[in-house]
C-alpha positions in Angstrom: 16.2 0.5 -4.6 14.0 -0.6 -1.4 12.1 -3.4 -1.4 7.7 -3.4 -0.4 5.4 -5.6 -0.3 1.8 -4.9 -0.7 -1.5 -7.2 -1.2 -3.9 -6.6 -4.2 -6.9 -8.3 -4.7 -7.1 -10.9 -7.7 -9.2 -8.1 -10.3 -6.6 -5.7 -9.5 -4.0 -7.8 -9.9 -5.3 -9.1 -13.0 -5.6 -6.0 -14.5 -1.8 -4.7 -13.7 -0.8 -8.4 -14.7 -2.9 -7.4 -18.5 -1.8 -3.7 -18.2 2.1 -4.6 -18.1 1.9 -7.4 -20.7 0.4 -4.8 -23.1 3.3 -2.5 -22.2 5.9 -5.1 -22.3 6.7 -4.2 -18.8 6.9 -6.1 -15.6 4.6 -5.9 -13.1 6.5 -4.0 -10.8 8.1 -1.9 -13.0 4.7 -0.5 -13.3 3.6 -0.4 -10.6 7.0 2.1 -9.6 5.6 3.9 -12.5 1.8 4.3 -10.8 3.1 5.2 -7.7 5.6 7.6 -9.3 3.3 9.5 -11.1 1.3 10.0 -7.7 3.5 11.3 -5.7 5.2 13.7 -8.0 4.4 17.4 -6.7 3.1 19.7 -9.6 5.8 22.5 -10.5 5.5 25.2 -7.4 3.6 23.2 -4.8 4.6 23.1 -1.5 6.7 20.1 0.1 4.8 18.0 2.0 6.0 17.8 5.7 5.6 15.1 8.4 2.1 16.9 9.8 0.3 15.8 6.1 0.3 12.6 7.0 -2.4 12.9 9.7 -2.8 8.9 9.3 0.3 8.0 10.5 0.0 5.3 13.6 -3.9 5.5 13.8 -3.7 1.9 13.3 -1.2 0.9 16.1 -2.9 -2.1 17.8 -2.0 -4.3 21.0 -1.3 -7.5 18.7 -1.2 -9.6 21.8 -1.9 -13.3 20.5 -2.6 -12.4 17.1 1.5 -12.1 16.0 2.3 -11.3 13.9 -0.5 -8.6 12.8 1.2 -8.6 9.3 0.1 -11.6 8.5 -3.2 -12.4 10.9 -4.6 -8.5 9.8 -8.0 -9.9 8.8 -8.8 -11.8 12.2 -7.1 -8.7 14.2 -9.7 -6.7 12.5 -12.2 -9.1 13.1 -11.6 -9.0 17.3 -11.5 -5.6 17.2 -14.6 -4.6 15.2 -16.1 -7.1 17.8 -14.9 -5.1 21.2 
């Protein structure tokens, strides 16, 4: 198993935080089962290839003195909304 992290605002994390207790499941045990059922290709669809994923590196950025971008995101935004 690979470890992620991701950032979820406080109402959606509340609501996985309610979601799992109902279920009696941990928080990221559900969220592995969100994701799961997401990206699960119906019987006979294609496979999805490299060229779906048109988004890939849109958001490469100079971070130049805002290192490291995974933690300054919001003010790296911020300067380049500005320019």
């Amino acid at each position: 198993m690979k470890r992620a992290q991701i950032q979820l605002g406080e109402d959606m994390y509340d609501q996985l935080r309610r979601r799992a207790f109902k279920e009696k499941k941990s928080i990221s045990g559900l969220i592995r089962e969100i994701v799961g059922r997401g990206i699960i290709l119906p019987h006979g669809s294609r496979h999805l290839s490299i060229k779906d994923f048109k988004f890939i590196a849109v958001g490469r950025s100079r971070q130049g003195t805002l290192k490291p971008v995974s933690e300054r995101h919001d003010e790296a935004l911020r300067e380049a909304f500005q320019k």
